[in-house]
C-alpha positions as CSV (number, residue, x, y, z in Angstrom):
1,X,18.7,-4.0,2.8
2,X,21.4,-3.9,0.7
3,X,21.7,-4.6,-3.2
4,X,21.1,-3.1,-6.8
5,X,19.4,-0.1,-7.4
6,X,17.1,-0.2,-10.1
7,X,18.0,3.8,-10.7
8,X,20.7,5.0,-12.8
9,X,21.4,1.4,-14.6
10,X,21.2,1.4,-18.1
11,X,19.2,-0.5,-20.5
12,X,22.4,-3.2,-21.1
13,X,22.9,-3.0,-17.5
14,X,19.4,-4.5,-16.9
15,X,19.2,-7.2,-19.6
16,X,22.8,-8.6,-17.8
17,X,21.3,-8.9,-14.6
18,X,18.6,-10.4,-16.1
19,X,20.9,-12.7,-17.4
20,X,22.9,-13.5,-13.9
21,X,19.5,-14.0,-12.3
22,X,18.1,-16.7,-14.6
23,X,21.6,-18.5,-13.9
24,X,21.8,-18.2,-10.3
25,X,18.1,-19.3,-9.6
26,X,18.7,-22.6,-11.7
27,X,21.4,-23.1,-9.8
28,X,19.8,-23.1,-6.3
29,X,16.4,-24.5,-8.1
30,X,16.5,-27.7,-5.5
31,X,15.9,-24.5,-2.6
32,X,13.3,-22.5,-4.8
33,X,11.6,-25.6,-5.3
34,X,11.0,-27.0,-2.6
35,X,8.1,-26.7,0.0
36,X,9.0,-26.6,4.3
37,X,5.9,-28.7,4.9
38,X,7.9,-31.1,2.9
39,X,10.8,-30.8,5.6
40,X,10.5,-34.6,6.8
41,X,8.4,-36.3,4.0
42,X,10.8,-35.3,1.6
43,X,14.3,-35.4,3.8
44,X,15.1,-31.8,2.7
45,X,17.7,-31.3,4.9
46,X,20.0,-34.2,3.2
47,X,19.5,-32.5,0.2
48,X,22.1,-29.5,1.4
49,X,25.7,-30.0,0.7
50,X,27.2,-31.7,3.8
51,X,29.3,-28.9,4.1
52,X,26.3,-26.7,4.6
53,X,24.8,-29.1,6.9
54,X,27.6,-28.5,9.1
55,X,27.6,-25.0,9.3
56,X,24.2,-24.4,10.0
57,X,23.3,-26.9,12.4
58,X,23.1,-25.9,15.7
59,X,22.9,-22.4,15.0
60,X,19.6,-20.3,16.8
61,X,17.8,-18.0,15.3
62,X,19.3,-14.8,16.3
63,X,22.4,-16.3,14.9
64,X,20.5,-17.1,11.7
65,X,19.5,-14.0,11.6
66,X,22.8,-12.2,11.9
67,X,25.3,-15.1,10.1
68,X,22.6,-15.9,6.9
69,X,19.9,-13.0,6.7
70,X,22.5,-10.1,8.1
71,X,24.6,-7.9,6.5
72,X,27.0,-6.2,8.7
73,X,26.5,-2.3,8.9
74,X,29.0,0.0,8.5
75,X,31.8,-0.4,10.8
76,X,30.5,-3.8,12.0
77,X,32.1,-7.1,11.6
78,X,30.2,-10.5,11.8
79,X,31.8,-13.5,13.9
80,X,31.0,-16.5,12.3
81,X,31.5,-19.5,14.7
82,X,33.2,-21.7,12.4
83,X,34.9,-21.2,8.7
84,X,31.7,-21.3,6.5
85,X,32.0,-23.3,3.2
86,X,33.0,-20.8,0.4
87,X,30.0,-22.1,-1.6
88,X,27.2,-20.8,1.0
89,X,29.2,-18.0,1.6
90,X,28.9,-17.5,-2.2
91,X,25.4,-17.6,-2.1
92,X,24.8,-15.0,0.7
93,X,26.6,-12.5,-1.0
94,X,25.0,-13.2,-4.6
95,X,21.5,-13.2,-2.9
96,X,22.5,-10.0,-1.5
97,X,24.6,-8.2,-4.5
98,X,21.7,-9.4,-7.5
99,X,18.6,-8.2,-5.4
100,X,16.9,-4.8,-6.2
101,X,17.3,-2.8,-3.1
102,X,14.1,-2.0,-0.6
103,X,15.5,0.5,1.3
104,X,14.3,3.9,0.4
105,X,16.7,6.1,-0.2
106,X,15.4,8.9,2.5
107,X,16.1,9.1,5.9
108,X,13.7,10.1,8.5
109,X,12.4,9.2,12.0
110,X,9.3,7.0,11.9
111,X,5.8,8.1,11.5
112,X,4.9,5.7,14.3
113,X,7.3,6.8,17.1
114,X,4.3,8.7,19.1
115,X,1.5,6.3,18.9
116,X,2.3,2.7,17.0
117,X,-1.2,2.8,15.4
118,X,-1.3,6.5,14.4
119,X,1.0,7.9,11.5
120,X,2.3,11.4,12.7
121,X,2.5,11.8,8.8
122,X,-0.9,11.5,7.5
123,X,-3.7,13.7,8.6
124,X,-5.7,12.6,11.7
125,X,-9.5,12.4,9.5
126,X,-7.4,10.1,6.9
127,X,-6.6,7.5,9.4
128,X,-10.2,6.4,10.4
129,X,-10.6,2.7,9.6
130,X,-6.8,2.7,8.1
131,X,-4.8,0.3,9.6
132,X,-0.9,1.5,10.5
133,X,0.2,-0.2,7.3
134,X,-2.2,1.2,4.9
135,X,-1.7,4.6,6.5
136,X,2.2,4.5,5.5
137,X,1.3,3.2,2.0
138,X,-1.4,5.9,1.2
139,X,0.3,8.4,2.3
140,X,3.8,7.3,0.7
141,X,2.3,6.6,-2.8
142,X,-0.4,9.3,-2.4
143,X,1.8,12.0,-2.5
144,X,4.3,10.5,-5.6
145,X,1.6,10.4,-6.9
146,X,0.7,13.7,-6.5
147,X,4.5,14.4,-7.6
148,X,4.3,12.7,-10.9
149,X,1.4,14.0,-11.7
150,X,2.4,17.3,-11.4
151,X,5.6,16.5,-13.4
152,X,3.8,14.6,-16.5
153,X,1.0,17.4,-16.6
154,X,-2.2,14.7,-15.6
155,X,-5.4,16.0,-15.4
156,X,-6.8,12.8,-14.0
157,X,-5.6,9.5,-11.4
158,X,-7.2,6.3,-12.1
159,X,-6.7,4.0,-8.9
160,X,-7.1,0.8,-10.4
161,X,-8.1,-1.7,-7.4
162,X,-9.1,0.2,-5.0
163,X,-10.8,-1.5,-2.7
164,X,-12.4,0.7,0.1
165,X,-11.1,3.3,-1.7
166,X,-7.9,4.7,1.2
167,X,-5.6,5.8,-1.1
168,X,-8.3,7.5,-3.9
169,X,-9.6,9.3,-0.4
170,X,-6.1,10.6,0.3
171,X,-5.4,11.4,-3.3
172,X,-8.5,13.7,-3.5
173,X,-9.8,14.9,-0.6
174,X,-6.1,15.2,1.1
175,X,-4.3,16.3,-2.1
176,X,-6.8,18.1,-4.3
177,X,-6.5,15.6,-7.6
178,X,-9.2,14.6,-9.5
179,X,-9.3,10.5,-9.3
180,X,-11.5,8.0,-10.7
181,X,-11.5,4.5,-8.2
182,X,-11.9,1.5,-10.3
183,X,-12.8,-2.0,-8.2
184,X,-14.7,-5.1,-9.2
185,X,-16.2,-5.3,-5.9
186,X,-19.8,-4.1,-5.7
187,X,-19.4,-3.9,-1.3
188,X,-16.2,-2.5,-1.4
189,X,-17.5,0.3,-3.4
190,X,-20.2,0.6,-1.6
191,X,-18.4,1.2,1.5
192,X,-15.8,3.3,-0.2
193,X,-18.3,5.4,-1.1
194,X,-20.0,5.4,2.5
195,X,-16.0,6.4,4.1
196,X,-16.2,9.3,1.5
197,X,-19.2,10.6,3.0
198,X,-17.9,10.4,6.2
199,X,-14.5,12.0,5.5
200,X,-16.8,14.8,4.2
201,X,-18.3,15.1,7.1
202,X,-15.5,15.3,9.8
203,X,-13.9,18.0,7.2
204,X,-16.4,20.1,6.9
205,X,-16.8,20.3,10.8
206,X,-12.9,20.6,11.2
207,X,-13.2,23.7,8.5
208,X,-16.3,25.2,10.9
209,X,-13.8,25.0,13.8
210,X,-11.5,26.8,11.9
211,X,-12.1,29.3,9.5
212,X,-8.2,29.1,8.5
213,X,-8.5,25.8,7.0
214,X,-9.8,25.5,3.4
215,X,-12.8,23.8,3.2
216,X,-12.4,20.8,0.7
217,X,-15.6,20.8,-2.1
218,X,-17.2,18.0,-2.1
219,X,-16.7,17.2,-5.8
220,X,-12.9,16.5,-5.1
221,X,-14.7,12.9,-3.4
222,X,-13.1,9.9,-5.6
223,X,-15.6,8.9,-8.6
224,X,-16.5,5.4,-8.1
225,X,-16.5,2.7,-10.8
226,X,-17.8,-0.7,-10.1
227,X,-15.9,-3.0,-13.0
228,X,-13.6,-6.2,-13.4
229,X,-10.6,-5.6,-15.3
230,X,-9.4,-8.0,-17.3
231,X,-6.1,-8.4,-18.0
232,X,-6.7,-9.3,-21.8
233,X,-8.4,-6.5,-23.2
234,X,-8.5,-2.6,-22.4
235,X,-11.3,-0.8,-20.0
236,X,-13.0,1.8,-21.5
237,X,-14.4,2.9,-18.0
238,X,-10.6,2.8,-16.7
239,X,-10.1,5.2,-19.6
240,X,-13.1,7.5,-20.0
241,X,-12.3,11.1,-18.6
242,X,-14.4,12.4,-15.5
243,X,-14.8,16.1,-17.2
244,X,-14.3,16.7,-21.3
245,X,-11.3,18.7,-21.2
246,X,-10.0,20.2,-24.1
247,X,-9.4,18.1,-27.6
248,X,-6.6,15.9,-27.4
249,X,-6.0,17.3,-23.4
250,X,-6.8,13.7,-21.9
251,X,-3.6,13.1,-19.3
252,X,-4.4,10.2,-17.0
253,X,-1.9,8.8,-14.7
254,X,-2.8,5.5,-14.3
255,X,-1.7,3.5,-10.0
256,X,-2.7,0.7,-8.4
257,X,-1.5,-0.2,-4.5
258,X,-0.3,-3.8,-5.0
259,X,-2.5,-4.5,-7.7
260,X,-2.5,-7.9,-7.3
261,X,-1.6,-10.4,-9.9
262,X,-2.4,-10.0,-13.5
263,X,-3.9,-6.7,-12.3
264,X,-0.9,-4.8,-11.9
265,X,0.0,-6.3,-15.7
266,X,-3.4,-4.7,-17.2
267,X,-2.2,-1.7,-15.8
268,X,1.2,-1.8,-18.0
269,X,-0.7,-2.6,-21.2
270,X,-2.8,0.3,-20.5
271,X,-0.1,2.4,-20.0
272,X,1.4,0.8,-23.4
273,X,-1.9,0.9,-25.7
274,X,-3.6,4.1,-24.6
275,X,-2.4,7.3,-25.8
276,X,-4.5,9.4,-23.1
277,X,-1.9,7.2,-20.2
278,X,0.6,9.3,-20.0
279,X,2.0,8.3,-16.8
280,X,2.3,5.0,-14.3
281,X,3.1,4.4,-10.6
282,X,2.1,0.9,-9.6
283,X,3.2,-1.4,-6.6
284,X,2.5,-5.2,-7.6
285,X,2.0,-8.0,-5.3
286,X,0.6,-11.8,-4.9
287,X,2.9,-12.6,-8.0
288,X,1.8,-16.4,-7.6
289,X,-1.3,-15.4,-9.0
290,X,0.1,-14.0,-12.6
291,X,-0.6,-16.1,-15.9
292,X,2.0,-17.8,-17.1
293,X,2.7,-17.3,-20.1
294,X,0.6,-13.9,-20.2
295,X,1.7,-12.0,-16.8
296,X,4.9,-13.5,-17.1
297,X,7.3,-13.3,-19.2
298,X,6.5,-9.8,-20.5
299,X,9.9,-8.9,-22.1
300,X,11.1,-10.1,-25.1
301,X,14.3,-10.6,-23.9
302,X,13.7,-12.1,-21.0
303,X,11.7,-14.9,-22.5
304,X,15.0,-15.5,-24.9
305,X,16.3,-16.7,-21.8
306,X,17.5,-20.4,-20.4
307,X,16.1,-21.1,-17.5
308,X,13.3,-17.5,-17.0
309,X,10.4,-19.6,-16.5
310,X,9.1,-19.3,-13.1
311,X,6.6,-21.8,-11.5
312,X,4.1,-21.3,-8.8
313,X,6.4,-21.9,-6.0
314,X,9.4,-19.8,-6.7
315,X,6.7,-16.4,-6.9
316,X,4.6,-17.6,-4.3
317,X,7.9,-17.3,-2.5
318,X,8.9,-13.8,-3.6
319,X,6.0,-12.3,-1.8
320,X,7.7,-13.1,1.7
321,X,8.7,-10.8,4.2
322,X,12.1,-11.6,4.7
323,X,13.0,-7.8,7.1
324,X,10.2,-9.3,8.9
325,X,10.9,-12.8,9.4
326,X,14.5,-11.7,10.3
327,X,13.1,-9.6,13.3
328,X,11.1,-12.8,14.2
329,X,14.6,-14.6,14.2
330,X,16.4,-12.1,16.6
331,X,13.1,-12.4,18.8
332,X,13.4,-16.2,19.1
333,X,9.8,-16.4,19.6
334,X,8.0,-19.8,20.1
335,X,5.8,-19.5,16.9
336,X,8.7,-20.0,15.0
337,X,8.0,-23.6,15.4
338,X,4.8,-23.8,13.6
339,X,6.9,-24.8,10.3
340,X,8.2,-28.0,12.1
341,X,4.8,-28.7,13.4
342,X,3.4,-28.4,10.1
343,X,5.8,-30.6,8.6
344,X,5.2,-33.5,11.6
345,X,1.9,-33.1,10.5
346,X,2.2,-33.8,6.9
347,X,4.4,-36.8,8.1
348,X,1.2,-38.2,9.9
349,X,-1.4,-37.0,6.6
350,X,1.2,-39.1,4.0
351,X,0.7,-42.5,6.4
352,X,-2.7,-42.1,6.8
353,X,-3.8,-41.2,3.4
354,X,-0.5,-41.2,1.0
355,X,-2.4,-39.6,-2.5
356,X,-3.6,-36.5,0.1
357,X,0.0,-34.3,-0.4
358,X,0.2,-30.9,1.3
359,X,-3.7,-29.9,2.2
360,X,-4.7,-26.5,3.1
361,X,-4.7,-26.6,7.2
362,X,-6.9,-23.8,8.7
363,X,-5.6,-21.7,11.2
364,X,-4.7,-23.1,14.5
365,X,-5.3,-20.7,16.9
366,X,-2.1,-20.5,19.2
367,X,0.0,-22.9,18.0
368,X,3.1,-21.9,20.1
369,X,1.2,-23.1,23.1
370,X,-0.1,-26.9,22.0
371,X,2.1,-29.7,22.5
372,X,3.4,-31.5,18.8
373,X,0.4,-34.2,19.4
374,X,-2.4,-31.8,20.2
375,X,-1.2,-29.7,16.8
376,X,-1.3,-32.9,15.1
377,X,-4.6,-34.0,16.1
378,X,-6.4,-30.8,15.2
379,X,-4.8,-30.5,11.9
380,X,-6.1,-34.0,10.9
381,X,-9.4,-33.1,11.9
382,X,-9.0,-29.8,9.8
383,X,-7.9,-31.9,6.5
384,X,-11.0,-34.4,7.4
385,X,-8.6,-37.1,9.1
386,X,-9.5,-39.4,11.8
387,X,-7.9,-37.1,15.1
388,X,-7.5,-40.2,17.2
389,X,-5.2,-41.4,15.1
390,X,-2.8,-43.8,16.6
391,X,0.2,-41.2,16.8
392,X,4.4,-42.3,17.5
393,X,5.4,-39.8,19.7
394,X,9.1,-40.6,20.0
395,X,8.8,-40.0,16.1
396,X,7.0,-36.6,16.8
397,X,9.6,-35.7,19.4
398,X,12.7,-36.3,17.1
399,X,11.0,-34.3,14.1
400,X,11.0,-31.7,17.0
401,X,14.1,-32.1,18.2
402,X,15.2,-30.5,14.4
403,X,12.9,-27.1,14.2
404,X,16.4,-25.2,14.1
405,X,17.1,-27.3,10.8
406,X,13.7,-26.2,9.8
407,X,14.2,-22.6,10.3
408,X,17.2,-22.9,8.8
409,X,16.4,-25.1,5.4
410,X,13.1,-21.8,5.5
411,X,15.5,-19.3,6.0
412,X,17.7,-20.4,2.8
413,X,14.8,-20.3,0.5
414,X,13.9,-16.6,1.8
415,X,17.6,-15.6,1.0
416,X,16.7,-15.9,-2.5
417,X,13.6,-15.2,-2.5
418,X,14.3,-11.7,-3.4
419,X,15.7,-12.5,-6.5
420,X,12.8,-14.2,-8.1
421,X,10.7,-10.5,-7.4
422,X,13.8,-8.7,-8.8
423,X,13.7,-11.2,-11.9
424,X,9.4,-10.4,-12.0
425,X,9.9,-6.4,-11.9
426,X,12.8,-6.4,-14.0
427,X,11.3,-8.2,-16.5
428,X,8.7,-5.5,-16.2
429,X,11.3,-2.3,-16.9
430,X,12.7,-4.4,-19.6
431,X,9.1,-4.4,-21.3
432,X,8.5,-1.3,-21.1
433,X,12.1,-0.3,-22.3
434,X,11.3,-2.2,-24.8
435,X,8.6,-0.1,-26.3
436,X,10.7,3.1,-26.1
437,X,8.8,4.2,-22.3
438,X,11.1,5.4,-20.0
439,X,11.0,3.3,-16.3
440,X,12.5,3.6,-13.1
441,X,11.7,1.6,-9.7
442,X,12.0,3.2,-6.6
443,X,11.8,1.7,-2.4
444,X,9.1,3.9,-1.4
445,X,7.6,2.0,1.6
446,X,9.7,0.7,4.9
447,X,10.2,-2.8,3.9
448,X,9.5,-3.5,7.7
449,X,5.8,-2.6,7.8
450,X,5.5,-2.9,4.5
451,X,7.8,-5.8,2.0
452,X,6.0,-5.7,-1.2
453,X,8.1,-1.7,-1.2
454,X,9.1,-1.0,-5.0
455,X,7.0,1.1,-7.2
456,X,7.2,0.9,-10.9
457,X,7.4,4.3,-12.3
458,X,6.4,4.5,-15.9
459,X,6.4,7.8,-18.4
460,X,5.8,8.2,-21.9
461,X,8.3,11.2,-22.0
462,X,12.3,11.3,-19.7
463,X,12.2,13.0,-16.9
464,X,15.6,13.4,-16.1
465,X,16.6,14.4,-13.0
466,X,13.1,14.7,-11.8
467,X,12.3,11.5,-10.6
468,X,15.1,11.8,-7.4
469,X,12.3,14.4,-6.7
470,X,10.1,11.3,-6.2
471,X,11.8,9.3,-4.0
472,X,12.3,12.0,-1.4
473,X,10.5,12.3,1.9
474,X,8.8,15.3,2.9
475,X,10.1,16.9,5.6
């Protein structure tokens, strides 16, 4: 994906795309805003210049793909079929040109070329129970990780959210740090605790097959903490050293694998507050779920700005995948109708019961393959509707008849999408700037198998030229 890097721009460099940001997403609010459910109650499509109008209807969703999503490689030229209105050509290239780049900066063939559900990259006992996408993300983050560690001196990792506890395995048992799992989740500990065990197990045999590999001891296992943090206040368990090194020695190095929400905030206060913190790696994600104020804005100068506020919608939108829904354009798969179904749908909810506006509808399994009535007629009866409602299917039919409009109207909002998460995490550097910290973000995960990609790297002293060491993939 093309864009800005994060890397190498200087403080003033940061606050001014701060400042283009705010400007452009007030300008294209109406987009941000609005909700695809909404396609038909709320005549979205009329509320595109006519200009616009023109130029994408019609158009399928490969061509979506390649003449809005695209960017032409190097050496390539895109054909568009008609002469495009300068304003939505405007927009393309701004979404593009004022998004943080998630293409790492490496080069290498994929993990998953051999077997689509085994990483080459990560040791076979560490991919038990680890699906393909938490494989790449241990293993990617583990060994930064292990990077930055060495680089800042640590003597402890605190994975802060650690759920079943992948990535504090990996950390430990596969790199040899000492890590402390914090996660509020009494059973997800519990079965952490039971995968360490059984990583122990399958190691110790592998090290009786062979005498050449190091046996790993069985106090390198992840220490397990069962605790909420709160975003308000400082942990004292986060911050409590495994072992008593020497006086003043405390060096913990604090990461959390899209920490979700206000989580991934209480790990930069943490960071900020605690002298023993010397270090931060953290991938965020779910940024609908941050407080506002409180998660967001974090930066002074950000909240001096017109127009930084944020609402639900707009980050509820920044956690799309838009590599991925791309590939689902090029694909032209029939389940990229289940927008336009969902909107008929909330066409037939509004008559029915007008004061019930945009329900939660359970899945429908296979949605591709039920006709627009039969769709309609479960989804009342998972909102608690009368199914054998009286249904207009010539209506039904012509809100059919415009799922490309849909995909389309969807595929504008997820253009700028990125820009609301580059507005989030740069409001994050900017904070931490702030304070005198040095920060950097860095791609570290394909953005294909894995969108929510840039990691907030955080130290209390520069590194220089050492954090390009970071980015780099191992051979």
């Amino acid at each position: 994906m093309p864009g800005v890097s994060a890397r190498g721009l200087s403080h003033e460099a940061r606050r001014q795309l701060a400042v283009k940001l705010t400007r452009v997403l007030a300008l294209y609010r109406s987009i941000l805003d609005a909700y695809i459910i909404e396609f038909f109650t709320d005549n979205l499509w009329d509320t595109l210049p006519c200009s616009w109008q023109e130029a994408l209807d019609g158009l399928s969703p490969p061509q979506l793909a390649t003449l809005l999503l695209g960017m032409p490689g190097e050496g390539e030229v895109i054909r568009y079929r008609s002469v495009w209105p300068l304003t939505l050509l405007a927009l393309k290239s701004t979404a593009w040109a004022l998004a943080f780049t998630r293409t790492p900066g490496f080069q290498s063939p994929s993990e998953f070329q051999e077997n689509s559900s085994q990483s080459s990259r990560l040791p076979a006992p560490f991919r038990k129970h680890v699906r393909p996408k938490k494989q790449h993300e241990i293993r990617r983050l583990g060994e930064l990780v292990k990077k930055l560690s060495d680089l800042t001196g640590c003597t402890q990792v605190v994975d802060v959210g650690s759920g079943q506890g992948h990535l504090s395995r990996f950390m430990a048992l596969g790199l040899g740090m000492m890590v402390k799992s914090i996660e509020g989740d009494q059973q997800l500990v519990e079965r952490a605790q039971h995968l360490d065990w059984e990583l122990v197990q399958t190691l110790e045999k592998e090290a009786k097959r062979n005498p050449q590999v190091v046996q790993t001891s069985p106090h390198l296992c992840p220490h397990h903490v069962v605790r909420w943090v709160d975003p308000t206040s400082l942990c004292e368990d986060l911050l409590q050293p495994l072992e008593c090194p020497p006086l003043d020695r405390t060096r913990l190095l604090l990461t959390g694998l899209h920490a979700c929400g206000d989580l991934s905030v209480a790990l930069l206060r943490h960071f900020s507050c605690c002298p023993e913190v010397v270090a931060l790696a953290s991938v965020g994600c779910c940024y609908m779920k941050l407080s506002t104020p409180g998660g967001y804005p974090l930066s002074q100068w950000v909240a001096g700005l017109p127009g930084y506020k944020l609402p639900y919608r707009l980050r509820e939108g920044a956690c799309h995948a838009l590599e991925e829904y791309a590939e689902r354009l090029q694909r032209a798969g029939p389940a990229l109708r289940t927008h336009c179904y969902r909107a008929a749908l909330e066409t037939v909810i509004r008559q029915a019961q007008p004061e019930l506006r945009r329900p939660g509808v359970q899945g429908i399994p296979r949605v591709h393959e039920l006709k627009i009535e039969e769709y309609v007629q479960r989804g009342l009866q998972r909102v608690g509707l009368d199914p054998q409602t009286p249904l207009n299917l010539a209506t039904l039919q012509a809100h059919l008849a415009q799922e490309n409009r849909v995909v389309a109207f969807f595929s504008l909002a997820l253009l700028l999408a990125p820009l609301v998460e580059t507005l989030i995490l740069l409001d994050r550097l900017l904070y931490l700037q702030e304070q005198g910290f040095h920060a950097e973000l860095l791609p570290i995960f394909n953005p294909k198998l894995s969108p929510r990609n840039l990691v907030l790297i955080a130290t209390k002293n520069p590194l220089g030229q050492a954090f390009s060491a970071l980015e780099t993939e191992e051979s």
